[in-house]
N, C-alpha and C positions, 0 to 999 in steps of 0.2 A: 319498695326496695328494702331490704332485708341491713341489716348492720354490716354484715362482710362486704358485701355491696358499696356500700358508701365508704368503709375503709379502704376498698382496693381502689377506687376513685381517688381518695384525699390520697392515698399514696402513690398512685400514677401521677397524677397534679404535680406533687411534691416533688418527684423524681424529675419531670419534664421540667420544674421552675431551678431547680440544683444546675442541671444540665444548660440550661440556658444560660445560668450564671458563671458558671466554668467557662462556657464558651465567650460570654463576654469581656470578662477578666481577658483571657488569651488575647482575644482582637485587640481589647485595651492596650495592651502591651507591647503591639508590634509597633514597631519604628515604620512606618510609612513611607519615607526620604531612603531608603537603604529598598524599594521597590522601585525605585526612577532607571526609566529605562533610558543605558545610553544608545540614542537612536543613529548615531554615526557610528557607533562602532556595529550596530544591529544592520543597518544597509549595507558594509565592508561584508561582513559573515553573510548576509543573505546573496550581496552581490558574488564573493567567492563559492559560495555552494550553487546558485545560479549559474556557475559556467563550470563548474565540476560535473552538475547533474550534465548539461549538453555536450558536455567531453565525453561521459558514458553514452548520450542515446545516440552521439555520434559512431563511437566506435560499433553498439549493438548495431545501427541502419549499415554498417561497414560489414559485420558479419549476418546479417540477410543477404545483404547483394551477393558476398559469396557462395551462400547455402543456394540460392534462387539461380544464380550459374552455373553450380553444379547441378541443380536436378533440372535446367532447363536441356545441361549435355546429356543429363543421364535419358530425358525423353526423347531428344534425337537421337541419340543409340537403338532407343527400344523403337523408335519406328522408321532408322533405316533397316533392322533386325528383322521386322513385322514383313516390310516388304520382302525381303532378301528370301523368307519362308514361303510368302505368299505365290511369288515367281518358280522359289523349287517343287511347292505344289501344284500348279499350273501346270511343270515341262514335267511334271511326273504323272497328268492325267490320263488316262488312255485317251486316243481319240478318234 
């Protein structure tokens, strides 16, 4: 290995040992007790968004039923229509 070589090493090292030290310091620093999760109040907010989400997937299953009523009318229309042609072509065939 060549000199530049070894310098871009000892300075890669160097940079990666700074960075590890900054990063340690910071963790050092953080208050731990100020991450305590309050788990009653975390169950209240899970429990109320638990019954917010089923109020929505309720109302969406509320608007399928009606989409799925209407296209179930829209396809008895189209096949009393079906027949209603089929019969006008019939008494229109010669015979």
């Amino acid at each position: 290995m060549n000199d530049e070589t070894v310098r871009m090493k000892s300075s890669f090292e160097e940079e990666v040992v700074q960075r590890l030290t900054v990063v340690e310091e910071k963790v050092g620093r953080i208050d731990w007790d100020s991450f305590r999760i309050d788990w009653d109040s975390f169950r209240r907010d899970f429990v109320r968004h638990n019954s917010e989400v089923k109020e929505m997937f309720g109302l969406l299953n509320r608007k399928f039923d009606v989409i799925n009523h209407e296209l179930l009318d829209i396809k008895a229309e189209q096949i009393r229509l079906d027949r209603r042609i089929d019969k006008i072509e019939l008494d229109i065939r010669p015979q």
